[in-house]
Structures are given as structure tokens and as C-alpha cells.
C-alpha positions in Angstrom: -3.2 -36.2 7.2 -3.9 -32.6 8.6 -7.0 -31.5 9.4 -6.3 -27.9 9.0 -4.3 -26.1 5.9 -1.1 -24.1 7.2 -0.5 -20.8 5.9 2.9 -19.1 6.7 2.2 -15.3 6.1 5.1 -13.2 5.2 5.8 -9.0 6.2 8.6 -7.9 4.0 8.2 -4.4 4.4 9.7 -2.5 7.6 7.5 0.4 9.6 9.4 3.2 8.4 8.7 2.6 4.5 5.2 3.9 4.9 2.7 2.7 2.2 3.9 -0.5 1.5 4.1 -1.8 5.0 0.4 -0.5 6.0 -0.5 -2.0 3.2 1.0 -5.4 4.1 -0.5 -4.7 7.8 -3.9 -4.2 6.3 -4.2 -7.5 4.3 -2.1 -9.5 7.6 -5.3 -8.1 9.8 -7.8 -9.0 7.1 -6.8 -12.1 6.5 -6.7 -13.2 10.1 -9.9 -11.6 11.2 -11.7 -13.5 8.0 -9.6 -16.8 8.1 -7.7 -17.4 11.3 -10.9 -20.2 12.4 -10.9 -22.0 9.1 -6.7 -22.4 8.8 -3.6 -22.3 11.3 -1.9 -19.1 10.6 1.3 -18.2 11.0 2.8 -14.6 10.7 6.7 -14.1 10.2 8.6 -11.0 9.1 12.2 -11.1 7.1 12.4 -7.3 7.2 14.0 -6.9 10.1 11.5 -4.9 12.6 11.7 -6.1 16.4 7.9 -7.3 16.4 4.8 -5.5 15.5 2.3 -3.5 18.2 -1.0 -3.6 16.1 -0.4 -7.2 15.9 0.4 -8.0 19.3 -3.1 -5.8 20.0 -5.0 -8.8 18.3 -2.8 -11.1 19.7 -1.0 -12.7 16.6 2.5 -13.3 17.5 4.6 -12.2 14.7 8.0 -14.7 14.2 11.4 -13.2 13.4 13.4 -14.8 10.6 16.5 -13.5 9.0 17.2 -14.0 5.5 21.1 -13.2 4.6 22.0 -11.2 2.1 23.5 -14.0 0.1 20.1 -15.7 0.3 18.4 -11.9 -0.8 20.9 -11.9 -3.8 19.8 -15.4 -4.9 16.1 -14.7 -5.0 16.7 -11.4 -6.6 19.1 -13.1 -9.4 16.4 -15.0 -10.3 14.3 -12.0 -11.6 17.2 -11.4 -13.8 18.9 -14.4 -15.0 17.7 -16.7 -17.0 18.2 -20.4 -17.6 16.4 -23.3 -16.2 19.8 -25.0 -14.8 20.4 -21.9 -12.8 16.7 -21.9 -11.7 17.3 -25.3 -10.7 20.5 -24.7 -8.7 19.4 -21.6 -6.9 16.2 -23.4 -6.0 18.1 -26.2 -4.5 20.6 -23.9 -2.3 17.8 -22.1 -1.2 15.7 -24.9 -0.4 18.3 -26.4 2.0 19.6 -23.0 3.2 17.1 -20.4 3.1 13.8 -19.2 3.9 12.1 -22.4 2.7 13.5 -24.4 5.2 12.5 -22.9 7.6 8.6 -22.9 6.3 8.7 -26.8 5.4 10.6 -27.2 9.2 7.2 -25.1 10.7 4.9 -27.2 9.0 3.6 -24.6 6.6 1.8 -25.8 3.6 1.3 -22.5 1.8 3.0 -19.4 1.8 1.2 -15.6 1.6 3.6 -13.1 0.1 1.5 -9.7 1.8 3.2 -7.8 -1.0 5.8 -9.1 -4.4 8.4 -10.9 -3.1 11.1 -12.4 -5.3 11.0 -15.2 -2.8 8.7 -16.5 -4.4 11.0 -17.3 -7.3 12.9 -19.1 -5.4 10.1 -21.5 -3.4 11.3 -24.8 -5.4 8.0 -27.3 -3.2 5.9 -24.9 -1.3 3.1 -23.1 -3.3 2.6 -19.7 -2.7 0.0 -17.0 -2.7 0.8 -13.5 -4.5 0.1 -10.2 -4.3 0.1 -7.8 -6.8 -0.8 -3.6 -5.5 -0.9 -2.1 -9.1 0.7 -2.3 -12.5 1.6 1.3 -12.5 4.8 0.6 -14.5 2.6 -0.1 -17.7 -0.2 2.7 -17.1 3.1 4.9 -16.4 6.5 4.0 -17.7 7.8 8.0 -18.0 8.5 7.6 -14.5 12.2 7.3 -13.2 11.2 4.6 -10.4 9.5 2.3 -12.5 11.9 2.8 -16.1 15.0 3.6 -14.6 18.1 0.9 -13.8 16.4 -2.3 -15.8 13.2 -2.0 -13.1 10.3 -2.1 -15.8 12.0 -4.9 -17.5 12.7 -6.6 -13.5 8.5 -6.0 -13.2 7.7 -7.2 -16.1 9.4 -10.6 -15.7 8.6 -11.0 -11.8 4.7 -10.8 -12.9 5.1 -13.4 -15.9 7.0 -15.6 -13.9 4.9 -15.7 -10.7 1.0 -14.8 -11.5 0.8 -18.4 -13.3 2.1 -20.1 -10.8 0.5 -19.1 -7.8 -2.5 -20.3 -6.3 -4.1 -17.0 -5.5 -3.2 -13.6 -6.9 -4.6 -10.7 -4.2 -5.5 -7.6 -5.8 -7.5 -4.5 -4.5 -9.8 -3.5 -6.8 -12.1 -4.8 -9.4 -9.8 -2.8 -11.9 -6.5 -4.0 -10.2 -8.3 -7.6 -11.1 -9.3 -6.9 -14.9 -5.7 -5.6 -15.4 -3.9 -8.6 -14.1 -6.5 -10.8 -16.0 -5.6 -8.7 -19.4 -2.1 -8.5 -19.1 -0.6 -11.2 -17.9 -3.4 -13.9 -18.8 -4.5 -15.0 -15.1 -7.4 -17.0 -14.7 -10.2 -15.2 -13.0 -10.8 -17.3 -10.4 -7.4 -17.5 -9.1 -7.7 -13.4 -9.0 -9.0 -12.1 -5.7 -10.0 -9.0 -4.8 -9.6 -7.5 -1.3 -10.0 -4.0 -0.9 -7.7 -2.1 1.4 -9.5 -0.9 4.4 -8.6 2.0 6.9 -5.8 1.0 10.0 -7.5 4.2 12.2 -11.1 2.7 12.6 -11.5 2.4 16.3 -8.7 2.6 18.9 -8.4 -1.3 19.9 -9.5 -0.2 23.7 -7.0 1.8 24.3 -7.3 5.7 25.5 -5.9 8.0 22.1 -2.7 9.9 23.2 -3.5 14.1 23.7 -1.2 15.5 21.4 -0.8 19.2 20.4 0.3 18.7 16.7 0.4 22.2 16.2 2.8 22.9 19.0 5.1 20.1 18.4 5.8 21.2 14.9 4.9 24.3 15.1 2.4 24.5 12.5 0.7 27.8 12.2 -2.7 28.8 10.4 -5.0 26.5 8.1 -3.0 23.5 6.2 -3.8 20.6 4.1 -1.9 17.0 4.5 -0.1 14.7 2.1 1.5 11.6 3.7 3.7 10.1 1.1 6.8 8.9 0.4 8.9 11.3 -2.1 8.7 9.5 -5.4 8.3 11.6 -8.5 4.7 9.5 -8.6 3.6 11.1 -6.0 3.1 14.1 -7.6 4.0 16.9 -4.3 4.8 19.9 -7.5 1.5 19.5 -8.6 0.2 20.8 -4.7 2.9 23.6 -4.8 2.1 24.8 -8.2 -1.7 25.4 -6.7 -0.4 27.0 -3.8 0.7 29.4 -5.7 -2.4 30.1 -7.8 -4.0 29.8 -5.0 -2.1 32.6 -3.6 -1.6 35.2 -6.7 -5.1 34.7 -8.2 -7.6 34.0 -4.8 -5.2 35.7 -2.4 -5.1 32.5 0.0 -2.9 31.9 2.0 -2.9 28.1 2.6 0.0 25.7 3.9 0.7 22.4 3.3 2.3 19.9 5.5 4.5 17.0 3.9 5.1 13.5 5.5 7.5 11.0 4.4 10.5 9.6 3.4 12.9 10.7 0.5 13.1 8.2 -2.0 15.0 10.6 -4.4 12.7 13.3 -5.2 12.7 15.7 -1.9 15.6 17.7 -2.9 13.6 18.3 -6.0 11.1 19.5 -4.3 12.5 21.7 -1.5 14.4 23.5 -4.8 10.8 24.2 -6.4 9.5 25.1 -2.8 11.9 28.1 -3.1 11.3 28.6 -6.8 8.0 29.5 -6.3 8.6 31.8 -3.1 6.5 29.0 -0.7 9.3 28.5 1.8 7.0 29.6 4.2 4.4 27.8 3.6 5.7 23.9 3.2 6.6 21.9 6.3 8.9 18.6 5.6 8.5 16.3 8.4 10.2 13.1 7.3 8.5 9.9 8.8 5.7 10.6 11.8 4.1 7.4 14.0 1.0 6.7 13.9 -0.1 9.1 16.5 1.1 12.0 15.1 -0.6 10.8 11.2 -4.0 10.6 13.3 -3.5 14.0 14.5 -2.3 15.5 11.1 -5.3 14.1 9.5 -7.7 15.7 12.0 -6.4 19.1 12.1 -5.9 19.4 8.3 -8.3 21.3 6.1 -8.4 18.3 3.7 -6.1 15.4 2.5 -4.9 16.4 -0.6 -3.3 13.3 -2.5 -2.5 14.0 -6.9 -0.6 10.5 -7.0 -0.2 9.3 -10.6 -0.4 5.5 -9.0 -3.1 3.5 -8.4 -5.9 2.2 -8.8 -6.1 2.3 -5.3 -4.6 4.0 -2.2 -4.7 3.9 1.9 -4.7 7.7 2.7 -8.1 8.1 1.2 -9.5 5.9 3.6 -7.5 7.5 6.8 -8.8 10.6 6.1 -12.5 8.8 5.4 -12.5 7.3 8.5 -10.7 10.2 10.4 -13.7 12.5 9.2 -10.9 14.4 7.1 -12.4 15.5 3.4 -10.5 13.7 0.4 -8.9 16.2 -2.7 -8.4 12.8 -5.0 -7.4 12.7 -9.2 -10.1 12.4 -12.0 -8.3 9.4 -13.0 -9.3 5.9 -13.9 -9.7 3.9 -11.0 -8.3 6.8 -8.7 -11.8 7.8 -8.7 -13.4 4.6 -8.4 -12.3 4.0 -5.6 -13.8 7.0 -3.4 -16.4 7.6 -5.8 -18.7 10.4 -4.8 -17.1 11.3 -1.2 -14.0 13.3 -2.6 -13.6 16.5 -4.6 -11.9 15.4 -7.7 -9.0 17.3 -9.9 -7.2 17.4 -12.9 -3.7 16.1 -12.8 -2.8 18.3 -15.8 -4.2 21.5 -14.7 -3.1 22.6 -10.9 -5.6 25.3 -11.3 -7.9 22.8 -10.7 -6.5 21.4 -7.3 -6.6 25.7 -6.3 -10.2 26.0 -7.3 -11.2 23.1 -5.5 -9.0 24.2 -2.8 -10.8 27.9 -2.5 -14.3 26.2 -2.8 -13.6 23.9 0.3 -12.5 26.9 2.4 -15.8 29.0 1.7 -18.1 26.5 1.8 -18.3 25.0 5.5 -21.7 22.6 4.8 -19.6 21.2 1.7 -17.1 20.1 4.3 -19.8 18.2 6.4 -21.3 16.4 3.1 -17.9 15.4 2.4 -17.2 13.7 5.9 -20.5 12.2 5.5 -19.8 10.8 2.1 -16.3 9.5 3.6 -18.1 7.5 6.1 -20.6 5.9 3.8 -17.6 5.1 1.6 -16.0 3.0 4.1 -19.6 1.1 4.3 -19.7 0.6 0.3 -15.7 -0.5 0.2 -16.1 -3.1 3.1 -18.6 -5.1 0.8 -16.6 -5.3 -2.3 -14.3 -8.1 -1.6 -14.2 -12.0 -3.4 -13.8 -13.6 0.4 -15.9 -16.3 -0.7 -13.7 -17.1 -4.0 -10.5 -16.8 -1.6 -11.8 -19.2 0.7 -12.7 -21.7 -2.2 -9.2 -21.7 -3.5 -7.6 -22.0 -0.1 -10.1 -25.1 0.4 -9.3 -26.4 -3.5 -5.5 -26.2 -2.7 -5.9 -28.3 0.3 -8.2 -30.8 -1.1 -5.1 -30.8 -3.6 -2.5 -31.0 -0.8 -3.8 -33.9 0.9 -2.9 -35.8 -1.7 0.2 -35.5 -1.3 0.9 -34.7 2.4 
């Protein structure tokens, strides 16, 4: 009988994907710093990436497992095919020949999914813990990535499948909690909240890198900084369209700087860029390291982020703890989530983002209270977690597991 619960965690997102990997990093570092006394944790990562430095930093060792494309196919037909024969089948393969094996050969008890995972689908003894970031494909189905190519319909029966069935579902917000609870009938105290937190607080020991982010991509004059991927969700028109006001009704002439991948939108965008005569005021610079995001951050008038998705995001909290002021959306949860420490605009109205914009730039003291507010924010956020609940369920399941070790 083991006197300590094994938890396999798993990274399924590479470096270069942005969001979704800093937001599996956050909740690996969380998880360890609140739980790596109580249980033997073990990290592994399927994407792909040769090793992770912020984890080596705390010293987690981070094992390398490959999961072949057959096996990816498998665990992905199962979010489309139905048919409790096939599940049975696929199960077995996989169980023999895949990821599982691997898990049941280390020991592990119970798996941690950092982000959805159809491997979870396919886990046919090992119990698993789930997380789900947002249900943004109900609050907003217009959108191509979440409508297009069967993917709402691929969403919708993931979430069915695998909130009953696992024994904790991580969310990030009281909201993100409530919604799972509505929609998919969870029971609340297998629902656990744990906000993200900032990856820039503090620099682990080590001496910050002098960089002259102006110089090494050439930015020139007064910018502010979005750091997303290119989804149509992300909303980058919506900052070019107050540009533009900005510029014909206030006469300012402000830049912004873009960060991030194309995931099908940044043609799109560069074509509006030159619609609206801003060529020279929009910098594309793909993916940046870490470094360079720090350094963005810092040097930018504000973060400026009119993202459709929520309820909650990680730039906020960069640019909080980076002393950068926060441009955020009036929206439902959106605003929760910084709450008084960020100017707030209408998604529907990019006059609003220029006015807010214009008010920043003239009003240097309403920059301080804003960095000030950001700070305190980080305070609040830290205290609004369910650690307690989490740690009762990872206790229940083993008192559970004994019983059949």
C-alpha cells in the first residue's frame, strides 16, 4: 500500500504556441509549489519540446514521452466516433500501446491533463484530472475557430464526455466554475478554481538580460503591446480601427506592436493595416522569447488586449506585474478578473479603445494609479483559489485508491 498518491502531470502544449503553453506552465508551477510535499509528482511532456528552462529553475525534471501519430489519431477518433465497442477497442490498443502504459509502468496513480486533452478519452484504468480554460465556443459560436470544420460539435462532446468522469475539473475563475457547473452538470465540489497567476514575478536569482528592444526591432516613438496569437478572437481590427480615430479625430500618432503566431487571421490583418493607411504604424513580430515579451511590456504605453475570449487571460497579469497599465473589455468576466486596475472599453465601439487611449497619454498620474492598482490586483487574485477543496479531492481519491492498489 503507498503511502503517498502519484500524480503524472502532463504538458501538451509546445513553447512556441504562446497562451496555451504559459498557461499549462502556470498551473505545472502552481501545483508543484502547493502540492509537491503532500504527493510524488511527476511532470512529462508529449509535445515534443527538448525540456523546459523555468522548470529546470525549480528543479522539476520534466520526462520526454512520444506519443505516435497513430496513437494521436486514436485518442482524437474518439471525440468523434461513437459506439461503445469502438470505445472499448481503442481503449484496449491504447492501453497496451500507448501513453497509458507508460503511466501505469511509472507508477502513476492519477493523471493531470494541464490543459483538454483527448487522452483522456482514451485512459481505459487510470483516473484523470481535467482542465477546462473557458467555454468560449458557447458564449461565442460566430467565430470561425470554434464553428468551423465540426470543432463546436468536437467541444461540445469532449466536455460531456470527460467533466463527469474526472476526478477534478481545474478552472480559473469563479465564473469559469459556475459555467461548467451550468452547462455540463458538474458537481461543485469536483470544480476547482485556480486562478492563473503572472510567469514574470521575480527573476528566479538570476541577473535580467540588458536588451535594447527599441533597437533590435527598430521601434520608433510611443507604442502600445498586444501579445497574441492571430485568431479572429483576438480581436487585433478592433486596435487598428482606434488607431485610426485616434489619428483623424485627436491627431495622435500612436503605434502598436503585434506579437504572435498566425493561426489564420494575419493576412487579414496586414490587408486592413493597409486599408486604413497604418502601414507605418503596425510592427508584426511573429513569436518573441520571454526576454524580449518582458521588455515589450515595459517599454509600452499600455497593454492593450480587446479579446472576445475569456473569462480570464495571462497578459493582464504580465503587464500587472511588469508595472505596464491594462486597456481590458467591459465584458462579463473580462472585467472581473482585473477589476478596478484596468481602463475598460467597449468591444463594439473602437472609439472607445481611442478615448481611453488619448486619456492615458495626457494624464501621467492616471498612469501611476493604474500601476498601483495592477500590483494590488495580483494581491487580491493570489487569494482566490479552492486549494483546500483540491487537496480534499486529491486526499478522497486516494482514500479511494487504496482500496484497490
Amino acid at each position: 500500500m503507498k503511502d503517498k498518491l502519484k500524480i503524472g502531470i502532463i504538458f501538451s502544449s509546445k513553447k512556441s504556441v504562446g497562451g496555451s503553453f504559459r498557461q499549462e506552465l502556470n498551473a505545472a508551477l502552481s501545483f508543484y509549489n502547493h502540492f509537491s510535499r503532500d504527493f510524488i509528482l511527476h511532470f512529462y511532456s508529449i509535445s515534443g519540446d527538448k525540456g523546459n528552462s523555468d522548470l529546470q529553475d525549480v528543479s522539476i525534471d520534466l520526462a520526454q514521452v512520444r506519443v505516435s501519430l497513430p496513437e494521436r489519431v486514436l485518442y482524437r477518433s474518439l471525440i468523434y466516433i461513437s459506439g461503445v465497442l469502438y470505445l472499448k477497442l481503442v481503449q484496449f490498443l491504447l492501453k497496451n500501446f500507448g501513453l497509458e502504459r507508460k503511466l501505469k509502468k511509472d507508477g502513476i496513480d492519477l493523471v493531470y491533463f494541464l490543459s483538454s486533452s483527448p487522452i483522456a478519452l482514451g485512459l481505459s484504468e487510470l483516473n484523470f484530472i481535467t482542465t477546462v480554460h473557458d467555454l468560449c465556443h458557447l458564449d461565442h459560436p460566430e467565430f470561425p475557430e470554434v464553428r468551423n470544420n465540426g470543432e463546436f460539435e468536437a467541444r461540445q462532446k469532449y466536455l460531456k464526455t470527460v467533466i463527469p468522469k474526472a476526478v477534478s475539473v481545474i478552472v480559473d475563475s469563479e465564473i469559469g466554475k459556475q459555467n461548467v457547473i451550468e452547462h455540463f452538470s458538474a458537481a461543485a465540489a469536483r470544480v476547482v478554481v485556480m486562478p492563473f497567476s503572472s510567469m514574470f514575478q521575480g527573476n528566479k536569482g538570476n541577473p535580467e538580460p540588458k536588451i535594447d528592444i527599441r533597437e533590435k526591432y527598430k521601434i520608433i516613438g510611443k507604442y502600445i503591446f498586444y501579445p497574441a496569437q492571430f485568431w479572429p478572437h483576438k480581436n487585433h481590427v478592433y486596435i487598428l480601427e482606434a488607431l485610426k480615430i485616434l489619428k483623424g479625430k485627436f491627431s495622435i500618432n500612436l503605434s502598436v506592436v503585434f506579437s504572435g503566431g498566425d493561426k489564420g487571421n494575419l493576412d487579414y490583418i496586414k490587408r486592413t493595416t493597409q486599408k486604413l493607411g497604418l502601414s507605418q504604424s503596425v510592427q508584426f513580430l511573429g513569436f518573441v522569447d520571454d526576454a524580449d515579451l518582458k521588455n515589450l511590456y515595459k517599454d509600452s504605453v499600455a497593454l492593450v488586449m480587446p479579446s472576445y475570449f475569456g473569462p480570464t487571460n495571462i497578459p493582464p497579469l504580465e503587464a500587472f506585474s511588469l508595472k505596464t497599465p491594462v486597456i481590458y473589455p467591459n465584458e462579463p468576466g473580462l472585467r472581473d478578473q482585473v477589476g478596478s486596475a484596468a481602463l475598460l472599453i467597449d468591444l463594439g465601439d473602437p472609439a472607445s479603445l481611442a478615448n481611453q487611449l488619448k486619456t492615458l497619454l495626457e494624464t501621467p498620474r492616471l498612469r501611476e494609479e493604474l500601476i498601483d492598482r495592477g500590483v494590488e490586483r495580483l494581491e487580491e487574485l493570489r487569494d482566490k483559489n479552492d486549494l483546500e477543496l483540491f487537496r480534499t479531492n486529491l486526499i478522497r481519491f486516494h482514500m479511494k485508491r487504496r482500496t484497490f492498489y
